[in-house]
N, C-alpha and C positions, 0 to 999 in steps of 0.2 A: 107529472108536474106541468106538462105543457096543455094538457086541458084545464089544469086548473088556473094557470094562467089566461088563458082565452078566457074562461068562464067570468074573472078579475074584471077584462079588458072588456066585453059585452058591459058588465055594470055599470062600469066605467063611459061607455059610449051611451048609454041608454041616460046616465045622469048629464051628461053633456045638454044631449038632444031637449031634455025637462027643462033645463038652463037657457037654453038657446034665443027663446024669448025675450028674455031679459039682460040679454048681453050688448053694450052698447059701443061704439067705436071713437073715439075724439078724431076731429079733423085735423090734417098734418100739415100746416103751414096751404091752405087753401087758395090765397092770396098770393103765391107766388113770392112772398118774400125772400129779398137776398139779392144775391149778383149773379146772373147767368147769360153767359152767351146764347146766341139762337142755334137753331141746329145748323145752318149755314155757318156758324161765325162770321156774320154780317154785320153783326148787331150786339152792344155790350149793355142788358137793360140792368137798372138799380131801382129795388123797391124798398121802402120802409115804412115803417107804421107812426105814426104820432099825432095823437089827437090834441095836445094843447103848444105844438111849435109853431111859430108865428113864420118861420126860415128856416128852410135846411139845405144845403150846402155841400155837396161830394166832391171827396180832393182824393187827388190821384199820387200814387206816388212809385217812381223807379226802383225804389231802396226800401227794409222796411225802418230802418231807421240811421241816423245824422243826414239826414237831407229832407232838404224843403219839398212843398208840394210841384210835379210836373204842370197840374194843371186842377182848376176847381169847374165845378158845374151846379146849377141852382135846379133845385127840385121841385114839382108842381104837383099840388095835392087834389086827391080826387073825392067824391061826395065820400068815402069808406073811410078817408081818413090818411088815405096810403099816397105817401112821398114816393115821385119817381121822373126818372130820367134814362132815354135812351142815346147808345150814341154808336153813331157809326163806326163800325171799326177801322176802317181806313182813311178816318179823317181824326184820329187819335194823334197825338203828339208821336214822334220819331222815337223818343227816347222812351217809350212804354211799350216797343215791342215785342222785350220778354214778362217778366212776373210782373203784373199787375196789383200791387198792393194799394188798398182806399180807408179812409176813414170819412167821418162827418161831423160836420158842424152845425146849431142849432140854436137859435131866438128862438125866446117864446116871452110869456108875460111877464117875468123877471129879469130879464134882459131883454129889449128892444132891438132889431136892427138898426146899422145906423151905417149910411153908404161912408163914412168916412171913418166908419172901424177897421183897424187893421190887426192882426195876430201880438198881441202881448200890449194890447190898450184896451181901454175899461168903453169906449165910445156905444150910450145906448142901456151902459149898466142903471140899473135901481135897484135891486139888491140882490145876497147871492140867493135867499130861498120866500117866497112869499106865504102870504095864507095860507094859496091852495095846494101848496107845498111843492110849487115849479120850480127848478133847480137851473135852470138852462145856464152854458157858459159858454161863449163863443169859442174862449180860449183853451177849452179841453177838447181834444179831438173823439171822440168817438165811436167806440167798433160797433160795427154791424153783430145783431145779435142772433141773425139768420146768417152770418158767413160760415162758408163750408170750410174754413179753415183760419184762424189769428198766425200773423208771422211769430209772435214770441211771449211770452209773459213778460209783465208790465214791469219786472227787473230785470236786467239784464247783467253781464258780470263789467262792462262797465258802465250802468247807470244804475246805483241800488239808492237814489234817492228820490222818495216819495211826494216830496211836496210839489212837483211840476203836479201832483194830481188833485191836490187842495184846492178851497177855497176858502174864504175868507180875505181882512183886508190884506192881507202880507202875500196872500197866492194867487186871489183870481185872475191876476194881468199875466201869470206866468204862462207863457204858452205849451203845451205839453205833446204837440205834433210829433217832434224831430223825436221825441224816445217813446210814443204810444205804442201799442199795440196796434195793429193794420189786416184789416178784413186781406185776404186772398182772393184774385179772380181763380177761379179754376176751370178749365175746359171740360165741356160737357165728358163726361163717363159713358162709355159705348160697347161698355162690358155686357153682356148678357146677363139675365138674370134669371132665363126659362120662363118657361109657361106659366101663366096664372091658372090654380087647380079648378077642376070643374066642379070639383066634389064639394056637395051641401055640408054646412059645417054642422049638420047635426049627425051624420055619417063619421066625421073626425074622432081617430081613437089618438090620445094626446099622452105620451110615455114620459112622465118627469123622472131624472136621471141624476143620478151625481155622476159626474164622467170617469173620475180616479176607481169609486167604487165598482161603478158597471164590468170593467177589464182587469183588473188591479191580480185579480187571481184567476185571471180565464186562461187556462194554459191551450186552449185554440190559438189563444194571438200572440203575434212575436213578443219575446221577452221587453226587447227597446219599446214596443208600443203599449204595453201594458200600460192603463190609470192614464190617456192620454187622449186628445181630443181624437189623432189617426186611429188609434185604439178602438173607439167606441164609433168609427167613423166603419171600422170592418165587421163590425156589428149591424148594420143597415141590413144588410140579406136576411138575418135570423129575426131582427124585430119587422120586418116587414112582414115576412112570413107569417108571425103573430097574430096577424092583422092589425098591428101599429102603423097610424097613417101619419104621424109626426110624434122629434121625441125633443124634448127641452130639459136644458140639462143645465145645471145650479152649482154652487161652492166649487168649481171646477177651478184647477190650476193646469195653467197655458204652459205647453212647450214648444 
């Protein structure tokens, strides 16, 4: 049984390698978007994307929500289109020295800037959606849609009403800051994550797995981990062995 398995797995790597030309990768956020500290924590940079905002606007905030913002900062766009701002971390306000939660605010062609708008006034408005279909509103706060983390969903058990997030005439002045959802700073990750493999990915033998099924009746592994991610996790030795050089595993249910 076990050569016939190899014999399986040869197929299997030789249809890989035929493939291999035509396998294409997507870029994963290239541009750096989102909020990251430097590797010193010297530095707190904010990037964002928006090709038709005339103004964009990052407010800071101590809480993720019933309180105002600590502090705001204005964004400068580069020829890509990308909104950004860095700022020193020790010249940060006193009161952001733990969780750093941010949203943002945004003119564009639908709503104008206007130095004398403030948070739950129309200053700058012409309407809430035009032509080109720009939606802009000062007075909704806005998550980051590369944050590595939102403080909550947009209900909360005490705020379950919707309309701070409306527009129209009865809702665009509502300002929706104090109960939005709020990007997360979070400090760099310095966790390990191993070596990147040297092996040609035409060489890769790729073992798709259901995880419950693989262990479920393998009476080698302990009863408690039978049908379980540890389970199919003390299987590594024997599929390796195989010459399986990775295994991806589907319909799996987590313990």
């Amino acid at each position: 049984m076990k050569n016939n398995i190899k014999s399986k797995i040869k197929i299997i790597a030789l249809s890989c390698a035929l493939l291999a030309p035509s396998i294409s990768f997507a870029a994963i956020n290239n541009n750096n978007l989102g909020a990251y500290y430097s590797l010193n924590q010297q530095q707190l940079d904010f990037r964002i994307y928006s090709s038709q905002a005339t103004k964009i606007q990052l407010y800071l905030y101590s809480q993720a929500t019933g309180a105002s913002e600590i502090s705001s900062y204005t964004l400068t766009k580069n020829a890509q289109n990308i909104w950004s701002v860095s700022l020193p971390t020790n010249q940060l306000d006193s009161r952001l020295s733990g969780t750093i939660y941010y949203g943002y605010r945004a003119w564009g062609p639908n709503w104008t800037y206007s130095a004398s708008w403030q948070p739950g006034t129309n200053a700058g408005f012409i309407s809430d959606v035009d032509v080109q279909g720009n939606r802009f509103n000062p007075n909704k706060l806005l998550t980051d849609p590369y944050a590595k983390e939102l403080s909550h969903d947009q209900y909360t058990p005490q705020f379950s009403d919707n309309t701070v997030y409306a527009s129209g005439s009865s809702y665009r002045n509502l300002d929706s800051a104090i109960n939005a959802p709020k990007g997360i700073v979070l400090l760099g990750d310095n966790q390990s994550i191993g070596v990147k493999p040297t092996r040609a990915l035409k060489d890769d033998v790729v073992y798709e797995v259901h995880v419950r099924g693989l262990t479920k009746n393998d009476t080698s592994i302990p009863t408690q981990y039978r049908g379980t991610y540890q389970g199919a996790a003390l299987k590594a030795a024997y599929l390796a062995d195989l010459g399986i050089t990775a295994a991806r595993t589907r319909n799996a249910k987590r313990y």
